[in-house]
C-alpha positions as CSV (number, residue, x, y, z in Angstrom):
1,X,0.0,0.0,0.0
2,X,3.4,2.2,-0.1
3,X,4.0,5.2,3.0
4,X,1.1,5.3,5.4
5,X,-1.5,8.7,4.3
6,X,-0.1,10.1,7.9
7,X,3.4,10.6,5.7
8,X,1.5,13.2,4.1
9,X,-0.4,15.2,6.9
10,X,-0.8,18.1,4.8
11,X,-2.2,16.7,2.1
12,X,-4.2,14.2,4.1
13,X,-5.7,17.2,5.8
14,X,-6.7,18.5,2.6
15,X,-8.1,15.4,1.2
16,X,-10.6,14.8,4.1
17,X,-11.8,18.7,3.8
18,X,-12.3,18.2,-0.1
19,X,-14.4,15.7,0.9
20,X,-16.4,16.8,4.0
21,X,-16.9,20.3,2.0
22,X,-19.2,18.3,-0.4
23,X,-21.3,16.4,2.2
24,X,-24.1,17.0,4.2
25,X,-23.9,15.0,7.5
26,X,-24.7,12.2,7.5
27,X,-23.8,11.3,3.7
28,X,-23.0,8.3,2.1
29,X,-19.2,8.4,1.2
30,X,-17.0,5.5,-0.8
31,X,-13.2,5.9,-1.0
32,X,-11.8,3.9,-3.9
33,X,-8.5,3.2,-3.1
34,X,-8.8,3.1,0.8
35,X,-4.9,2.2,1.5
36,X,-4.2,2.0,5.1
37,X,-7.8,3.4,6.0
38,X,-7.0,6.6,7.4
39,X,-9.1,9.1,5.3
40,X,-12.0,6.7,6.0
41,X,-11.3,7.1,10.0
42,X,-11.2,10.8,9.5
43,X,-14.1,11.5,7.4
44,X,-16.4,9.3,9.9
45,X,-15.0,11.2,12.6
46,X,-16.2,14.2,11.0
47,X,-20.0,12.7,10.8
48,X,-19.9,11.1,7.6
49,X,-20.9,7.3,6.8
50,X,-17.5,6.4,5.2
51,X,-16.6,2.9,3.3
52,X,-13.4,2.3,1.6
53,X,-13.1,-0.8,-0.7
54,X,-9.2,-1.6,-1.8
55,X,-8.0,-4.7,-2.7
56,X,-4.6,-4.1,-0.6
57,X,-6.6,-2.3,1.9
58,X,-6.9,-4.3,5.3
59,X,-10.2,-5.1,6.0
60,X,-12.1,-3.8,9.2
61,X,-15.4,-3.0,10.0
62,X,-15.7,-0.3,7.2
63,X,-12.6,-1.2,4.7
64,X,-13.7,-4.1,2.3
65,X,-11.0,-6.0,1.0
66,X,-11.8,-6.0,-2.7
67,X,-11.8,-3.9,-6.1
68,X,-14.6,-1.7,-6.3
69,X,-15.8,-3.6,-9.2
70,X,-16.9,-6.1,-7.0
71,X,-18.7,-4.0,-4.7
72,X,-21.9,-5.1,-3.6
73,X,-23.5,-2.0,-2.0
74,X,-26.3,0.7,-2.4
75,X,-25.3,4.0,-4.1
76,X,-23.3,6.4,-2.7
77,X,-23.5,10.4,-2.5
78,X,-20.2,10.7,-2.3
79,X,-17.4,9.0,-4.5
80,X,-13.7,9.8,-3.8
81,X,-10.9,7.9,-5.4
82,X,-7.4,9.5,-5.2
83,X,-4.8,8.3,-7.5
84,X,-6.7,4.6,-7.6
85,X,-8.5,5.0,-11.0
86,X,-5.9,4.7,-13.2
87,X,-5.0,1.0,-12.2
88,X,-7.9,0.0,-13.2
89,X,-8.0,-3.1,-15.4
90,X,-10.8,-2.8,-17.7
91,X,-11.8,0.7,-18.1
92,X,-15.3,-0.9,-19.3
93,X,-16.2,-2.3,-16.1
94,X,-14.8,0.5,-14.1
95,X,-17.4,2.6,-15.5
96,X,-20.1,0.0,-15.1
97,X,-18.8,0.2,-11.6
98,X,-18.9,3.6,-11.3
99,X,-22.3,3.9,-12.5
100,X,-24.0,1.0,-10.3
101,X,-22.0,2.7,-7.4
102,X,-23.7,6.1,-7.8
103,X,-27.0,7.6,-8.6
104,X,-28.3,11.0,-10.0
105,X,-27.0,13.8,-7.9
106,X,-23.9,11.8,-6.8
107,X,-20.3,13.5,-7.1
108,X,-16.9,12.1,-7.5
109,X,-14.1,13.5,-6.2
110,X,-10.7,12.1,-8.1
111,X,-7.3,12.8,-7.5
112,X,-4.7,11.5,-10.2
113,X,-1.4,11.9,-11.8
114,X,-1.3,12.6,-15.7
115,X,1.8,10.0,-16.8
116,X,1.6,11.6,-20.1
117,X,2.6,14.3,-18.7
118,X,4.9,12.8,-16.7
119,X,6.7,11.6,-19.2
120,X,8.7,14.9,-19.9
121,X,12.7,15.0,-19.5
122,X,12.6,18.3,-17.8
123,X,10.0,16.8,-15.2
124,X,10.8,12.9,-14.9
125,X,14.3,14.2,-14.2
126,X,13.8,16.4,-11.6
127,X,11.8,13.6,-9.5
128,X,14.6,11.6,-10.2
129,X,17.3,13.6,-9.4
130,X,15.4,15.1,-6.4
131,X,15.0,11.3,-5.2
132,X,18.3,10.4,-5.3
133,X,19.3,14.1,-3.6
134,X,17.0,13.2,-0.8
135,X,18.5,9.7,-0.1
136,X,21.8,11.0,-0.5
137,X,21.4,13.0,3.0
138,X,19.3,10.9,4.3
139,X,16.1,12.2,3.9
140,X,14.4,9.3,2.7
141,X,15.6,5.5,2.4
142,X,16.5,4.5,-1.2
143,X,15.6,1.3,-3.0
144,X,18.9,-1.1,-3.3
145,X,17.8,-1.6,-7.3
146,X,16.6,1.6,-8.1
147,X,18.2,2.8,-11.5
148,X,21.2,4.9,-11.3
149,X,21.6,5.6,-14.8
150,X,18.4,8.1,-15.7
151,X,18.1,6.2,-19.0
152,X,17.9,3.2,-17.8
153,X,15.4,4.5,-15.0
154,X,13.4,6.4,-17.6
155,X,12.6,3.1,-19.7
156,X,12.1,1.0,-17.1
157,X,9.4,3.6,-15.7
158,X,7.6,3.8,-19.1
159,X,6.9,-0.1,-19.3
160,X,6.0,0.0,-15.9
161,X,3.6,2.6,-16.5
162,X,2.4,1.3,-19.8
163,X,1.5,-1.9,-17.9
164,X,0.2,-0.8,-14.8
165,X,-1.5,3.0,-15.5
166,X,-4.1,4.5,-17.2
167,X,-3.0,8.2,-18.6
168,X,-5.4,11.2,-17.3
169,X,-7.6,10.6,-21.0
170,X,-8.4,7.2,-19.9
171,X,-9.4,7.8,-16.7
172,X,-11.8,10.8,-17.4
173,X,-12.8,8.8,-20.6
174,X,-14.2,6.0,-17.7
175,X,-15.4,9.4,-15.7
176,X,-17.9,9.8,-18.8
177,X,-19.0,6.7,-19.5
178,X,-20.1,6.0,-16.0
179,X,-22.0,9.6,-16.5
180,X,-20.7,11.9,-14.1
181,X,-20.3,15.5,-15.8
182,X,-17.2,17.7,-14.8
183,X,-18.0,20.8,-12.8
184,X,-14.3,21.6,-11.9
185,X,-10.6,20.3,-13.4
186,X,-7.6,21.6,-12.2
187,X,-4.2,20.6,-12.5
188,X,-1.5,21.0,-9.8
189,X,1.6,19.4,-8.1
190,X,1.9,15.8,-7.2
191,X,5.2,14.4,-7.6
192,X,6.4,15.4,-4.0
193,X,3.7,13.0,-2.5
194,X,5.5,9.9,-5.0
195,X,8.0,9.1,-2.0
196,X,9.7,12.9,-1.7
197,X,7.7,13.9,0.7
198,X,5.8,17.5,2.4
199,X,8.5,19.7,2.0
200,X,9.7,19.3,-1.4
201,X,6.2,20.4,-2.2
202,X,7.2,24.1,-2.4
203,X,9.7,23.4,-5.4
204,X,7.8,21.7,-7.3
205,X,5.2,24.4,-7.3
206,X,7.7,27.0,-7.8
207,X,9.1,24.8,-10.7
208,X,5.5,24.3,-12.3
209,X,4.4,28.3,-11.9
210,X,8.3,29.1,-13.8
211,X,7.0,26.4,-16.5
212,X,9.9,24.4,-16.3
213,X,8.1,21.3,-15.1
214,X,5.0,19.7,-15.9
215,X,2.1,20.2,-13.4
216,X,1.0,16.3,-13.6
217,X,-1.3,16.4,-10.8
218,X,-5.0,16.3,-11.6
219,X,-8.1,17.6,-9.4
220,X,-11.6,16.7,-10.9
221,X,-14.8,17.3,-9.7
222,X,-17.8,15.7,-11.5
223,X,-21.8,15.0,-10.7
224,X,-24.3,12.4,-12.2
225,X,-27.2,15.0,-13.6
């Protein structure tokens, strides 16, 4: 399930007000992607009737242990999934999912990474360089196999990602199909929250606003009319 969400306090903070800022008490609220649980505990501390489904997710009394394509449960109001979507395996039944999971009036909430975006020297090299910066003082533990050689790292990364990810397209193509209209898109930083950590945030967003990275991180907001 990769660092616990309490890595990221800041950004965990501002998941869970996303979310709670588009609820009435009381609501009806799946998070795809549920990881270690800890936006679920949060957002029913705050009042809200919270269910995460993940498949790597350790179940519990309101985490279910499976892909929320198999998902037996009554719509939802609320639908979060932050950076989940794109793993999908067939886009098809993800938005047959989607669809069955939701009802007119529902919203998603969806936080992903563009890896077509990504996929830009300028940018790929600066989370790669920044990782290796970071491990070299200590910041953060680096992987004993972890590529070296940017090259090397750069193609291995792309048939990773061609295996494993859906690019942004995809994902709001599924978005569609399952019905939900966009009421807000916005793009942003998210690379620091891929292993750098909180306080590398700050340069990536200066790097983004002097254009000299790609801002890969994506904020959508969509209803089912």
């Amino acid at each position: 399930m990769g660092r616990p969400q309490t890595y990221y306090r800041d950004d965990l903070e501002d998941m869970v007000a996303w979310v709670t800022g588009l609820a009435r008490p009381g609501a009806r609220v799946l998070e795809i992607g549920s990881g270690d649980g800890e936006v679920v505990r949060r957002l029913r501390a705050a009042g809200l009737d919270a269910t995460g489904v993940d498949p790597h997710g350790e179940p519990g009394p309101h985490v279910v242990a499976a892909g929320f394509e198999d998902l037996d449960a009554a719509p939802f109001d609320i639908l979060f999934a932050s950076v989940s979507l794109h793993h999908a395996h067939d886009p098809a039944a993800a938005a047959d999912a989607l669809r069955r999971l939701s009802r007119p009036g529902s919203v998603i909430a969806v936080r992903e990474f563009d890896r077509a975006l990504m996929d830009h020297a300028p940018t790929l090299g600066w989370w790669f360089h920044t990782r290796h910066a970071l491990a070299a003082v200590g910041v953060r533990e680096d992987d004993h196999d972890f590529p070296t050689d940017f090259d090397v790292f750069a193609a291995h990364w792309r048939a990773k990602m061609a295996e494993h990810v859906h690019p942004w397209a995809t994902v709001a193509a599924v978005l569609a199909d399952a019905g939900f209209v966009a009421e807000s898109s916005t793009s942003g930083p998210y690379l620091f929250r891929w292993g750098l950590g909180e306080l590398v945030r700050p340069v990536e967003e200066a790097l983004i606003a002097d254009r000299r990275i790609h801002a890969v991180g994506v904020r959508w907001q969509g209803r089912r009319p």
